[in-house]
Backbone as CSV, one residue per row, in Angstrom:
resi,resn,N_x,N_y,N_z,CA_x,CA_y,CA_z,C_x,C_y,C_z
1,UNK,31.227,-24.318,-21.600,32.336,-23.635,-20.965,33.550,-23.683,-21.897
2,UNK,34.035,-22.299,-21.807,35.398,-22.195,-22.795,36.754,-23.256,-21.826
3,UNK,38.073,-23.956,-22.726,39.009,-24.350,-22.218,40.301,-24.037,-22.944
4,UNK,40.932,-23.963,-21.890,42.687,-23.512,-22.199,42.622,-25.012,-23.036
5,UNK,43.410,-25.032,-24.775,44.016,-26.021,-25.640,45.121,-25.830,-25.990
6,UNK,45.990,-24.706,-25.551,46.972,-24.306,-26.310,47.990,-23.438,-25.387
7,UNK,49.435,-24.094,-25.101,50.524,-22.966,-24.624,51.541,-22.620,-25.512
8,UNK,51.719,-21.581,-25.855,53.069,-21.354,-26.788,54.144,-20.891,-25.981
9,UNK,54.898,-21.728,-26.564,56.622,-20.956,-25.340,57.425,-20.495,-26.922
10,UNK,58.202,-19.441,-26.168,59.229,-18.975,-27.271,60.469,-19.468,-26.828
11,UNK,61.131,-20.120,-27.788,62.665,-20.961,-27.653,63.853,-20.307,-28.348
12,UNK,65.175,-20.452,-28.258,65.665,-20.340,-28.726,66.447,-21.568,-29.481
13,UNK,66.185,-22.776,-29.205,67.004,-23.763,-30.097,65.481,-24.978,-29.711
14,UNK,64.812,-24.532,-31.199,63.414,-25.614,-31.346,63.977,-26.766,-31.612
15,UNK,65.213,-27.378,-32.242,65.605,-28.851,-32.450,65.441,-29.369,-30.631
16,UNK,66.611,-28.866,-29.808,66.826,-29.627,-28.603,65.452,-29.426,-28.180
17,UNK,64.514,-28.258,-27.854,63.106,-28.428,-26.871,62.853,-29.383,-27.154
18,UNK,62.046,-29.597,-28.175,61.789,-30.539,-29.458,61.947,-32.115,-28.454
19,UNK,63.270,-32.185,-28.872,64.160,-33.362,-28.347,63.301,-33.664,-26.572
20,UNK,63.968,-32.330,-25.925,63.275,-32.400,-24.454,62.005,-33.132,-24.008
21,UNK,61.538,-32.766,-24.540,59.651,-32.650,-24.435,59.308,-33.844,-25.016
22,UNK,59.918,-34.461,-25.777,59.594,-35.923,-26.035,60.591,-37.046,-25.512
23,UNK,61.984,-36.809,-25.223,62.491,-37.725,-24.440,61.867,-37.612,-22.980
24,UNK,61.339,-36.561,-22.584,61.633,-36.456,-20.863,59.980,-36.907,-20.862
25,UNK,59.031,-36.714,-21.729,57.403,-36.464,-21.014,56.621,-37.351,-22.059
26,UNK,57.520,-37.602,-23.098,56.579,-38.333,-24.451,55.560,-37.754,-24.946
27,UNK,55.934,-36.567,-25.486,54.733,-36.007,-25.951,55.114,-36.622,-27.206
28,UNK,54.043,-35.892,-28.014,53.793,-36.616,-29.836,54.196,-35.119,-30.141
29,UNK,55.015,-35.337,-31.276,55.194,-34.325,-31.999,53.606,-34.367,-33.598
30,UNK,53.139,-33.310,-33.635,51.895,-33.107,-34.382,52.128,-32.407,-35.850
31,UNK,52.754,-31.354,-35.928,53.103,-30.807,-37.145,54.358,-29.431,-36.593
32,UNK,55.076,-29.117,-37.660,55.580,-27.932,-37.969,55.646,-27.263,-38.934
33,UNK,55.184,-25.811,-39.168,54.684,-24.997,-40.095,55.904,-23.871,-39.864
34,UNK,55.601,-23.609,-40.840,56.447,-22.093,-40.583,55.267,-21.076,-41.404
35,UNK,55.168,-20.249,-40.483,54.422,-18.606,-39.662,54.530,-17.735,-39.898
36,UNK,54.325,-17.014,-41.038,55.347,-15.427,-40.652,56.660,-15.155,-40.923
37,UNK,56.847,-15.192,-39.478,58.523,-14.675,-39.442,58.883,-15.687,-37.740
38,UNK,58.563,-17.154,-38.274,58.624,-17.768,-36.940,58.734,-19.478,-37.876
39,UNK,59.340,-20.332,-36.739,58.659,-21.932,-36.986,57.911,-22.130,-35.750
40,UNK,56.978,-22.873,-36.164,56.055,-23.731,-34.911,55.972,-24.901,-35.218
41,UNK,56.139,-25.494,-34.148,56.281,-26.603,-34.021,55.067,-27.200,-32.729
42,UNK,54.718,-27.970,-33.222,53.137,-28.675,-32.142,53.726,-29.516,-31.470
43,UNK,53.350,-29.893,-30.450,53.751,-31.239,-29.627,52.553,-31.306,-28.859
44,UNK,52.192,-32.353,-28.208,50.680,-32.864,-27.930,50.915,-34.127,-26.776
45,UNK,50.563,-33.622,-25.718,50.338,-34.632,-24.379,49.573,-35.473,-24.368
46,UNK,48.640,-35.339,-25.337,47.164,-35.828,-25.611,45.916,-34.982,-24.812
47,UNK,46.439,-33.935,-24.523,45.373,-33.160,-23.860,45.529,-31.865,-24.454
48,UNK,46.688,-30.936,-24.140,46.420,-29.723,-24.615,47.854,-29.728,-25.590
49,UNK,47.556,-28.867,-26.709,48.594,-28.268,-27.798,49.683,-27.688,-27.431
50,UNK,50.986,-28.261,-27.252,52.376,-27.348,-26.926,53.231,-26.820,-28.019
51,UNK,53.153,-25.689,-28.292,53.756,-24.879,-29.755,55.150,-24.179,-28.832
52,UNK,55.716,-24.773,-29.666,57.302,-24.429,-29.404,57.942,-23.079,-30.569
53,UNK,57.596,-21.950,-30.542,57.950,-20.811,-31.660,59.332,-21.025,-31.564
54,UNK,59.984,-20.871,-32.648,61.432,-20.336,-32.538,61.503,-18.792,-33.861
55,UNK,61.871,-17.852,-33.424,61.259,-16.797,-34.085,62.788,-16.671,-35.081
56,UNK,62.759,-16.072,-36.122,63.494,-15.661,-37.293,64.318,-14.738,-36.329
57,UNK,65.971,-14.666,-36.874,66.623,-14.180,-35.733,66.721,-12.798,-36.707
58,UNK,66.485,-11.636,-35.899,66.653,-9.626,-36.162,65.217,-9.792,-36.091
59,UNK,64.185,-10.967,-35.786,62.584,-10.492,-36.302,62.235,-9.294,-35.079
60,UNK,61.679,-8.489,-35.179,61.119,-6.903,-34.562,60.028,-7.219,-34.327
61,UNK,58.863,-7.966,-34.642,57.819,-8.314,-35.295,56.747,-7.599,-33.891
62,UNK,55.728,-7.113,-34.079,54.876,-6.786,-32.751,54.370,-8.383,-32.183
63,UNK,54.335,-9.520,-33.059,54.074,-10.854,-32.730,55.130,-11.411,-31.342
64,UNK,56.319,-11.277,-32.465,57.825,-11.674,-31.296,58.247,-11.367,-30.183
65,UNK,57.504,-9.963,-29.922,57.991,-9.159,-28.863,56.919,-8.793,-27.998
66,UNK,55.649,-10.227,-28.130,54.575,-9.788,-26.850,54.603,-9.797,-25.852
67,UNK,54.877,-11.127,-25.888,55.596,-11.435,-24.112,56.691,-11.369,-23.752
68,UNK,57.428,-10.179,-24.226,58.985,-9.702,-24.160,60.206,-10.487,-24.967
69,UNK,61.361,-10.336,-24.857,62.562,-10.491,-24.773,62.558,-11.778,-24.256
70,UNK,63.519,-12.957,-25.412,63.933,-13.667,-24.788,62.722,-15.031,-25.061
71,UNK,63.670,-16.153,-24.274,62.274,-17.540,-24.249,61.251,-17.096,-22.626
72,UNK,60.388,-17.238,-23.364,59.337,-16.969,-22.325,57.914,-17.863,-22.820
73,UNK,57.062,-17.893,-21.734,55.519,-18.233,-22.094,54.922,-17.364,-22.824
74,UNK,54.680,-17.307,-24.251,54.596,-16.380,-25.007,52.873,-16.267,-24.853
75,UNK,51.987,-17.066,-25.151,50.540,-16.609,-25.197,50.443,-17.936,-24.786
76,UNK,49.050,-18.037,-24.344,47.754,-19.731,-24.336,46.996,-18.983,-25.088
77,UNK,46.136,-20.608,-25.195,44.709,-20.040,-26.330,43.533,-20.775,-25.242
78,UNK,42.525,-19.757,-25.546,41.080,-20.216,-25.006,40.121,-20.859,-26.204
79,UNK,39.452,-22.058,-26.144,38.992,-22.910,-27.050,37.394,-21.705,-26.948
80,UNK,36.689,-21.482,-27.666,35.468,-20.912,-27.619,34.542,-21.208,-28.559
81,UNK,33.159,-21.365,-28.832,32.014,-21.726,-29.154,31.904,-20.995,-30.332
82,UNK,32.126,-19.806,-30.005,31.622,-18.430,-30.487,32.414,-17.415,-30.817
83,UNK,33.092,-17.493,-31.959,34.637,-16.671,-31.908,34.406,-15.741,-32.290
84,UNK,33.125,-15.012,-32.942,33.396,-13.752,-33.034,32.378,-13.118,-31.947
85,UNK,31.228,-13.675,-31.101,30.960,-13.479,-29.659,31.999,-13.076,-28.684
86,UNK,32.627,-13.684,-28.331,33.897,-13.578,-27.719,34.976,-12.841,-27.969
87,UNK,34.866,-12.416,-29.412,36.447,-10.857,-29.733,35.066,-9.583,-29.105
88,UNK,34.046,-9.683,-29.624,33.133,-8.342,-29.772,33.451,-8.333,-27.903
89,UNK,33.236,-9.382,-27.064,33.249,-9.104,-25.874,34.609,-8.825,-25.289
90,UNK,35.452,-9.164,-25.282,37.025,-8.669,-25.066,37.096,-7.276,-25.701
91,UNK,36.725,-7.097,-26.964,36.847,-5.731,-27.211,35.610,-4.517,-26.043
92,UNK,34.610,-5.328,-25.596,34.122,-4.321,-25.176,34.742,-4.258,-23.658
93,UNK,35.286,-4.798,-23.316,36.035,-5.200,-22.130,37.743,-4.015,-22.074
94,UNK,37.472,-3.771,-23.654,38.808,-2.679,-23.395,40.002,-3.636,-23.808
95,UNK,40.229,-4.626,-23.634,41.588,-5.378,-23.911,41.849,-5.128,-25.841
96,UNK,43.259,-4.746,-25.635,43.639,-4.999,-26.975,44.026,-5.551,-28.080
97,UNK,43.244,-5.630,-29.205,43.906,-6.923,-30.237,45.049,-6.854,-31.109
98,UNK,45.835,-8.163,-30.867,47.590,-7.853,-31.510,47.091,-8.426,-32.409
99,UNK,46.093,-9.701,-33.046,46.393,-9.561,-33.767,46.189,-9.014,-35.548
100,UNK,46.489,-9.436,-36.605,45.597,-8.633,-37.602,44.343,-8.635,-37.937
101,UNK,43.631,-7.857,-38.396,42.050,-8.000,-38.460,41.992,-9.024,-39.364
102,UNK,41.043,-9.667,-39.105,40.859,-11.348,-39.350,41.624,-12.349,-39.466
103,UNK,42.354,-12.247,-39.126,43.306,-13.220,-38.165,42.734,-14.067,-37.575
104,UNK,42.526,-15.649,-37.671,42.697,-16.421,-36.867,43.713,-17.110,-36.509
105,UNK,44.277,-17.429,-35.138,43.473,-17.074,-33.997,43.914,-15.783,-33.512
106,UNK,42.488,-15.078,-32.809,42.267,-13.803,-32.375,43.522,-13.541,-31.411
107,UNK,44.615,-12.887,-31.226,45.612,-12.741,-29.903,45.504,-11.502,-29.521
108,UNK,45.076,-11.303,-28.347,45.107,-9.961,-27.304,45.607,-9.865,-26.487
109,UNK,46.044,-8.715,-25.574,46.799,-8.776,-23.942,44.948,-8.762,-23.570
110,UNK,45.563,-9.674,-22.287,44.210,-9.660,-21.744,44.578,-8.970,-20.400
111,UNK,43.444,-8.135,-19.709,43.479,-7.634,-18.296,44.817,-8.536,-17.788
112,UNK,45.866,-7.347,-17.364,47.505,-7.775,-16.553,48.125,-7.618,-17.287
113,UNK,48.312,-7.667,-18.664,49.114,-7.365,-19.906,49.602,-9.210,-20.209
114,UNK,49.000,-10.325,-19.822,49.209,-11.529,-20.397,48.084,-11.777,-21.910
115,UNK,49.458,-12.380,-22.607,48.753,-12.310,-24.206,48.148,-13.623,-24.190
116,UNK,46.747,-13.850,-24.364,45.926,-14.813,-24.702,45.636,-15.046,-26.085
117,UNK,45.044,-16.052,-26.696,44.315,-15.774,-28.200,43.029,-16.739,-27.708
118,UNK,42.447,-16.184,-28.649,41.237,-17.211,-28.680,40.946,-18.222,-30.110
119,UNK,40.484,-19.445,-30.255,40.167,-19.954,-31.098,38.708,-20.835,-31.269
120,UNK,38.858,-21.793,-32.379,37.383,-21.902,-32.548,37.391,-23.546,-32.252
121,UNK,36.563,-24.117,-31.841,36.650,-25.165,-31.099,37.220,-26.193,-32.183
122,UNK,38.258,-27.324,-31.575,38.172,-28.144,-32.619,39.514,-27.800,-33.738
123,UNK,40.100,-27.032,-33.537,41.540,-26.273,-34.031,42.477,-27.064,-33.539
124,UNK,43.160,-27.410,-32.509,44.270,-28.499,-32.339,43.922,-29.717,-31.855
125,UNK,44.961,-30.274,-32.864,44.178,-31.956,-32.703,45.022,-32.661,-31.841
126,UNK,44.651,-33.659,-31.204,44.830,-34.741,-30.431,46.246,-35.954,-30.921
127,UNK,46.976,-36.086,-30.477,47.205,-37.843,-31.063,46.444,-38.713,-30.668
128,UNK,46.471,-39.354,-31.940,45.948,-41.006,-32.098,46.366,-41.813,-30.927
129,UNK,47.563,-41.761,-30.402,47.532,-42.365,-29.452,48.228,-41.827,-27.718
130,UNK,47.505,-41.907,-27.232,47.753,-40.932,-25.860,49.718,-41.295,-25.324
131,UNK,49.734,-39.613,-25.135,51.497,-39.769,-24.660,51.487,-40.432,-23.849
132,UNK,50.584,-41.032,-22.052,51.356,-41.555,-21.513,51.011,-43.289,-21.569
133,UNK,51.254,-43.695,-23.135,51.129,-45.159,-23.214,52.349,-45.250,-23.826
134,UNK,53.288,-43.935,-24.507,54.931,-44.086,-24.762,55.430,-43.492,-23.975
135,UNK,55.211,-42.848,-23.144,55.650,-42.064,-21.751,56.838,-43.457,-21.153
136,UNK,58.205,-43.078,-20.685,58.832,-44.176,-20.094,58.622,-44.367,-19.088
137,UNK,58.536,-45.757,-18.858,57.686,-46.171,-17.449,59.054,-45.414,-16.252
138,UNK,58.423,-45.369,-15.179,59.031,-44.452,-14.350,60.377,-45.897,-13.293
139,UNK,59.761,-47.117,-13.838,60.697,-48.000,-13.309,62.125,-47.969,-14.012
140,UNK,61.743,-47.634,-15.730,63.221,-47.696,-16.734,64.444,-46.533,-15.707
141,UNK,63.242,-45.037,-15.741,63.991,-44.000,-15.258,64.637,-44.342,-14.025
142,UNK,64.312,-45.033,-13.100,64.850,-45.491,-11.848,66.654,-45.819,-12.163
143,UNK,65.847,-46.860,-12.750,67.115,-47.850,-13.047,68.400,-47.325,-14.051
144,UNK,67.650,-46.131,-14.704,68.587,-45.719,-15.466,69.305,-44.360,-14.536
145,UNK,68.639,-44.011,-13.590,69.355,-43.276,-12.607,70.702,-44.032,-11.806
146,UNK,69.953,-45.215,-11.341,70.815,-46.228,-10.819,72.486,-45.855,-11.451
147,UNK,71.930,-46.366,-12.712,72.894,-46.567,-13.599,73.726,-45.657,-13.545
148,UNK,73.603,-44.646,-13.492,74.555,-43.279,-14.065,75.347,-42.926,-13.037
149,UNK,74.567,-42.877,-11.291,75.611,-42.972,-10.351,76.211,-43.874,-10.041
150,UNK,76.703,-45.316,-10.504,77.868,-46.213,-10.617,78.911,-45.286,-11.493
């Protein structure tokens, strides 16, 4: 069975998300590359891949502008066995591919106009050590609530 490994959100200020997503939930930050006409940035729950885009500012790009205007849930990825099984079948399914021919990973609107990609199993990696063993224990947060309304 295929599985969702991957959400990309589009940001406009990748330092603070960045910041967010590991003060508030402890994720692991994994790598950042720069893309194109984009930075990505990985962050990792220990379960699925969180890519934080922050796109090149005037970029037009047919990439930038899939899931519209603005920060939004830009695509997920489906983990698959069989990656070129799986484009031949989306293509016969009618859905269209954004992205370039041979391109990995494959990105299409899938049936509803939500942009999916597909990849090949084994593409985003894990941390070494699971977020919620640096995750802050939920007693600190208490107390540090405490704290703030004095």
């Amino acid at each position: 069975m295929s599985r969702i490994v991957h959400l990309a959100l589009k940001v406009e200020d990748l330092e603070r998300t960045t910041q967010f997503y590991r003060e508030v939930f402890g994720f692991s930050e994994m790598s950042t590359d720069r893309v194109r006409d984009h930075t990505s940035r990985h962050l990792s729950d220990g379960t699925i891949d969180l890519a934080l885009i922050q796109y090149d500012a005037g970029t037009q790009s047919a990439e930038s502008r899939a899931a519209g205007e603005g920060p939004c849930i830009h695509h997920f990825a489906v983990e698959v066995a069989d990656l070129a099984g799986a484009e031949k079948r989306i293509r016969a399914l009618g859905c269209e591919i954004i992205s370039d021919p041979g391109v990995v990973p494959v990105k299409f609107r899938s049936p509803g106009g939500i942009v999916c990609e597909i990849v090949p199993e084994g593409r985003y990696k894990k941390p070494k050590a699971t977020a919620a063993k640096r995750a802050v224990p939920r007693k600190a947060v208490r107390k540090a609530a405490k704290k703030k309304k004095k």
